[in-house]
N, C-alpha and C positions, 0 to 999 in steps of 0.2 A: 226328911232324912237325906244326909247328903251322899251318895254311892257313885263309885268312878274306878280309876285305875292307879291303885296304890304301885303295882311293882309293873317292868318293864323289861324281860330278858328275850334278845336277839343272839342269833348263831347262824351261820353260814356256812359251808364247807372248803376246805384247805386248797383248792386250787380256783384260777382263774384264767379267761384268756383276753390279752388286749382287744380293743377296736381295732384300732389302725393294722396291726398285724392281721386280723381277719379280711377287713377292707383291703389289703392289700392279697391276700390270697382269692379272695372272690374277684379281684379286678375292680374295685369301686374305689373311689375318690373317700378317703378317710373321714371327709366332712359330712358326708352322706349320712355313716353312722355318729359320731360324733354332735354333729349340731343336727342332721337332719329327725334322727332318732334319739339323740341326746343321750347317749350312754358311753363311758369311759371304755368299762371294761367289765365283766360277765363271769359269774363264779361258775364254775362246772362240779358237778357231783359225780363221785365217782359210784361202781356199785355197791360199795359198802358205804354209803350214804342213799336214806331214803327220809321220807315224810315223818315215821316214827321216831329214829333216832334223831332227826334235825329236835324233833318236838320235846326231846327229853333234855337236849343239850342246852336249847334256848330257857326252858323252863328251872335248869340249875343253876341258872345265873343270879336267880335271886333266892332260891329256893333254901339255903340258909337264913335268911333274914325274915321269912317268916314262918308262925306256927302252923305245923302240919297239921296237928290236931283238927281246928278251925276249919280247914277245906273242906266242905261238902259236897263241891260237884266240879266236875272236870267236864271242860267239851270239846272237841280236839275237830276243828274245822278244816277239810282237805277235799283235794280234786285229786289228789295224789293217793288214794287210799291202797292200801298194801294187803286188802283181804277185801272180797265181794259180801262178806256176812259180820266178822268179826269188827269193832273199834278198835281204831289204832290207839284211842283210848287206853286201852286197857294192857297194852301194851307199856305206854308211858304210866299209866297206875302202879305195876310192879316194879318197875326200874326206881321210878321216885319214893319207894315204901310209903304209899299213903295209905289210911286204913281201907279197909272193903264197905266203910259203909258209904265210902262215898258214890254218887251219883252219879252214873258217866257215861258219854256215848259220843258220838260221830256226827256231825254234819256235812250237807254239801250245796252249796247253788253256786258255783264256779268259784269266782274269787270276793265273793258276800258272805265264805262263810264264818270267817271270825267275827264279823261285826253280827252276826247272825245271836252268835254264840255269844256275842260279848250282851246282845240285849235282850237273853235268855240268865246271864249269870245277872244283869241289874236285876230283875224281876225276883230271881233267888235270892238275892240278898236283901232286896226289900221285904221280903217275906219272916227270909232267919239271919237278921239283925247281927244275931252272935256270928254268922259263918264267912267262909270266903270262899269266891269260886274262882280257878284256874279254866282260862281259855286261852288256847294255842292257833295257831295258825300257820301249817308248816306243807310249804309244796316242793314240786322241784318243775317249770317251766321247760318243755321240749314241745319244739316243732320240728327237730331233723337237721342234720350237718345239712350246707347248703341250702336248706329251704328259707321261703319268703320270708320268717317267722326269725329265721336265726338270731338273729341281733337283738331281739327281746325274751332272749333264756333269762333260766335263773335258777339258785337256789337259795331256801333259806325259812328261816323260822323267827314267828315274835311268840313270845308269850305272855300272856297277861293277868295278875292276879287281879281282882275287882273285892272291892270290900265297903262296908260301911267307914267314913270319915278315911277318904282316901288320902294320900300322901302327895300326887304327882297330879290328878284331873281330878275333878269332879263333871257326872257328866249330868247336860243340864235337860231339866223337859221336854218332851216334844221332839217330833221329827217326823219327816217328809218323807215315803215311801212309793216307789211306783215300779210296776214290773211289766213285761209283753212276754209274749212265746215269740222269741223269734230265733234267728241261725246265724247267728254272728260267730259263734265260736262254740266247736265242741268238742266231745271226745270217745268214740265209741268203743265198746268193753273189748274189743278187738283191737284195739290200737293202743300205742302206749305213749305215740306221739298227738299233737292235740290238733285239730282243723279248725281253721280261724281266715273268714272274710276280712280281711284287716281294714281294709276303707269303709266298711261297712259297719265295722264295729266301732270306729272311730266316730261315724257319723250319729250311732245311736249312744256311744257314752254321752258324747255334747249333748244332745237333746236329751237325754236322763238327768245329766247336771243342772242344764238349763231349767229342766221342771222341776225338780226337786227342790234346788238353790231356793225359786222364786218364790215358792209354795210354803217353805220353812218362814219365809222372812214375812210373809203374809200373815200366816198362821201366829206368827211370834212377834211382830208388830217390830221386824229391824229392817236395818237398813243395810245396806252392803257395808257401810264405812260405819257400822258397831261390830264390826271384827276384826279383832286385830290380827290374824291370819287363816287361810282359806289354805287347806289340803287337801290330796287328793291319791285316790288308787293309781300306782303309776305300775301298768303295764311295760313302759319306756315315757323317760320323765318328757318327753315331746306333748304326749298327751296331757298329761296336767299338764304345761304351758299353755294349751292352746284351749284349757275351761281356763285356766286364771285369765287369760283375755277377755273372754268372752263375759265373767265375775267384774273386772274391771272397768268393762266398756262404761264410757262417760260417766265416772268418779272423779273427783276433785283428785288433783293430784297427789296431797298428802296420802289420800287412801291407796291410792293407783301405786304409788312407790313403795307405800310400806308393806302392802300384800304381794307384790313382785318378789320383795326381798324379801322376806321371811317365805317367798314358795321358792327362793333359791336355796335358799337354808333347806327348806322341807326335802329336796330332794340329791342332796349329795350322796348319804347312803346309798340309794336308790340307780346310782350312777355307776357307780360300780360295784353293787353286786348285781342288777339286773331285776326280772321280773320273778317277783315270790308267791303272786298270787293272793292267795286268800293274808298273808303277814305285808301288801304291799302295801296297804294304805296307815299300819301301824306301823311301818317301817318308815311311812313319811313325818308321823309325830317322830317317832324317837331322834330324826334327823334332825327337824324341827326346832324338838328340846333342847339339844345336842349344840346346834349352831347358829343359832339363832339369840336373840337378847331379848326374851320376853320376861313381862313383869307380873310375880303370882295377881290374880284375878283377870289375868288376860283372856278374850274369850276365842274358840279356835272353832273354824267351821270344818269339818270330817263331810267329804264324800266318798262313799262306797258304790262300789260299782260290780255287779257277777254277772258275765255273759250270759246271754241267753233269754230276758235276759232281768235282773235285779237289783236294783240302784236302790240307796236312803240315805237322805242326808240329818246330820245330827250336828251339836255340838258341846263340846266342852268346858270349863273353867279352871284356869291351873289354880293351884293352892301354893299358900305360904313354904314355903323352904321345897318346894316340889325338884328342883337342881340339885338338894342333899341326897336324892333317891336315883342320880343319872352315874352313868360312869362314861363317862364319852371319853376318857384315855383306853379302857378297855376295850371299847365299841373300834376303835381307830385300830388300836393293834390285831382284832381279829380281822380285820380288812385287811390290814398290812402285811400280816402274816404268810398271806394265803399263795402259793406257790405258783409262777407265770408257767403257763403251758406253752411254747408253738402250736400252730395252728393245727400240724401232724397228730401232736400228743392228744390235743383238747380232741380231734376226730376221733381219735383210737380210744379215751377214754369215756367219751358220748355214745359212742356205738356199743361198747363193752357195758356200758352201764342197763342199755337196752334188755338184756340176754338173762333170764333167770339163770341162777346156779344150779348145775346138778345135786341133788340128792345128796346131804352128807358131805358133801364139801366145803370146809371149813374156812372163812374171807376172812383175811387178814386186811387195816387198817393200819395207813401212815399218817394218823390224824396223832395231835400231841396228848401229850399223857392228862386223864380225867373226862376223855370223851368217848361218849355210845358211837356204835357203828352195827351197821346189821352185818350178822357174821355166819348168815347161810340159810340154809335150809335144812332138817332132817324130819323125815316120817310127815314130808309137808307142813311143818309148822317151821313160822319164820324163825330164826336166832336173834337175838343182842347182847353182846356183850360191851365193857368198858377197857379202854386202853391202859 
């Protein structure tokens, strides 16, 4: 039976701030962030954007186009969770009127947990044939104005419908898993910004890819240069650059060039909106799909990566007409859209975003008309409403 990822909806939040403009407020050399981090420019969420509402907005991107019915289980992967007991699940279950018999709940292992969840919904659906599952992946990326961490913000959400004879990937057998206790990056229930060794996390994703990668292609009896493109969780697209080197090392050149280029394609999204966490490494497919020239049956290698720490590598198969199921003029305009902050503004609306609302105070949203926004608090239960 062939089960993958038939639908693909990404969302973001309406503002952004430059690199070069931060770099130049911080006093660094623009190419620092730029080439040395590889990121353009860094969406900012304001308070009336959270992990919920990303998750509803990214999920109605395709959510006409298929039957609701069908859906059986929803699982809504975050590091951003918006209640200590409740699913933000369930939250997105009322907003998208789907029935109550569906299935749904919350995961988390840093930024593994959509893939978590995406290879919980394959298992579901090898099971009931008939159904389809919705799995989200929607964070929002803070380490703190001026901290180390700054220039790898982010927000944003993918979501992903999985079903039997997909439209867009099929995903294939097998896959390379391996995990440590360790302290590369965390977050404690006290904190609302996140703690991250950053040279040290860098050094343990490489050596995660590294074991994974080799273990897949063992296991699976390929070769580096039976992939037509290698992907990867980009924290800041720096770090995939420096596993697709390490994937490259001593290939023929044909291979060497065409996995370069299709992981520059992978990561343009990824460049300016920033780091989304648990939707980043589904955020490099959709880039991928989006800008790249692949040929349906092309095979695509997926690494996942969750601090702390949890790594598996898998991979995929595009299918026939899988480009009729892309919108990349829509993908571009909501990038496009997105409102440039100065560096003042992007502070004052980073730090304001921090701060719970009082009690009964009703948050108004300047997001465009047909999208969620969290719109407060009353009697401690969260709000959402639509524009």
């Amino acid at each position: 039976m062939k089960i993958g990822i038939d639908q693909i909806g990404f969302y973001t939040p309406n503002k952004y701030v430059d690199m070069v403009d931060l770099a130049h407020a911080r006093k660094q050399d623009p190419n620092k962030f730029l080439i040395g981090i590889g990121q353009e420019t860094m969406t900012i969420a304001d308070q009336t954007q959270d992990a919920v509402s990303m998750g509803i907005n990214s999920t109605l991107r395709y959510l006409d186009q298929i039957d609701k019915d069908k859906v059986g289980l929803l699982i809504f992967g975050t590091e951003s969770s918006v209640d200590q007991s409740k699913s933000a699940s369930l939250f997105v279950k009322t907003a998208l009127n789907l029935s109550p018999q569906v299935r749904t709940f919350e995961v988390k292992e840093a930024c593994f947990g959509l893939t978590a969840g995406l290879m919980m919904a394959r298992d579901y659906v090898y099971s009931h044939p008939d159904k389809t599952a919705i799995v989200i992946g929607s964070d929002i990326a803070r380490y703190g104005v001026n901290s180390g961490g700054e220039v790898t913000q982010g927000a944003g959400s993918i979501s992903i419908l999985v079903k039997k004879d997909p439209q867009i990937m099929e995903l294939n057998e097998g896959h390379s898993a391996y995990s440590e206790d360790i302290n590369d990056f965390w977050r404690p229930n006290n904190s609302k910004l996140a703690k991250v060794d950053g040279k040290y996390s860098t050094q343990v994703y490489l050596d995660f890819f590294t074991k994974t990668f080799n273990q897949y292609k063992k296991e699976q009896k390929l070769a580096t240069k039976n992939f037509d493109a290698l992907i990867y969780h980009l924290p800041f697209t720096k770090m995939g650059l420096k596993a697709n080197r390490l994937a490259v090392e001593g290939e023929d050149e044909e291979t060497t060039q065409r996995l370069q280029d299709n992981f520059e394609a992978s990561k343009k999204w990824s460049a300016k909106v920033g780091n989304i966490y648990t939707g980043s490494l589904y955020l490099s497919l959709l880039s991928l799909l989006e800008n790249a020239n692949l040929n349906p049956g092309a095979r695509i290698g997926l690494f996942s990566y969750g601090s702390g720490a949890m790594a598996e590598f898998f991979s995929g198969t595009l299918v026939e007409g899988y480009q009729n199921k892309l919108n990349k003029e829509a993908d571009q305009v909501l990038i496009d859209q997105r409102k440039k902050l100065s560096v003042a503004e992007y502070e004052e609306v980073f730090n304001n975003s921090l701060l719970d609302p009082e009690d009964s105070v009703t948050l108004k949203s300047d997001e465009v008309e047909g999208k969620w926004y969290f719109a407060g608090i009353k009697n401690d239960i969260r709000q959402y409403s639509v524009n």
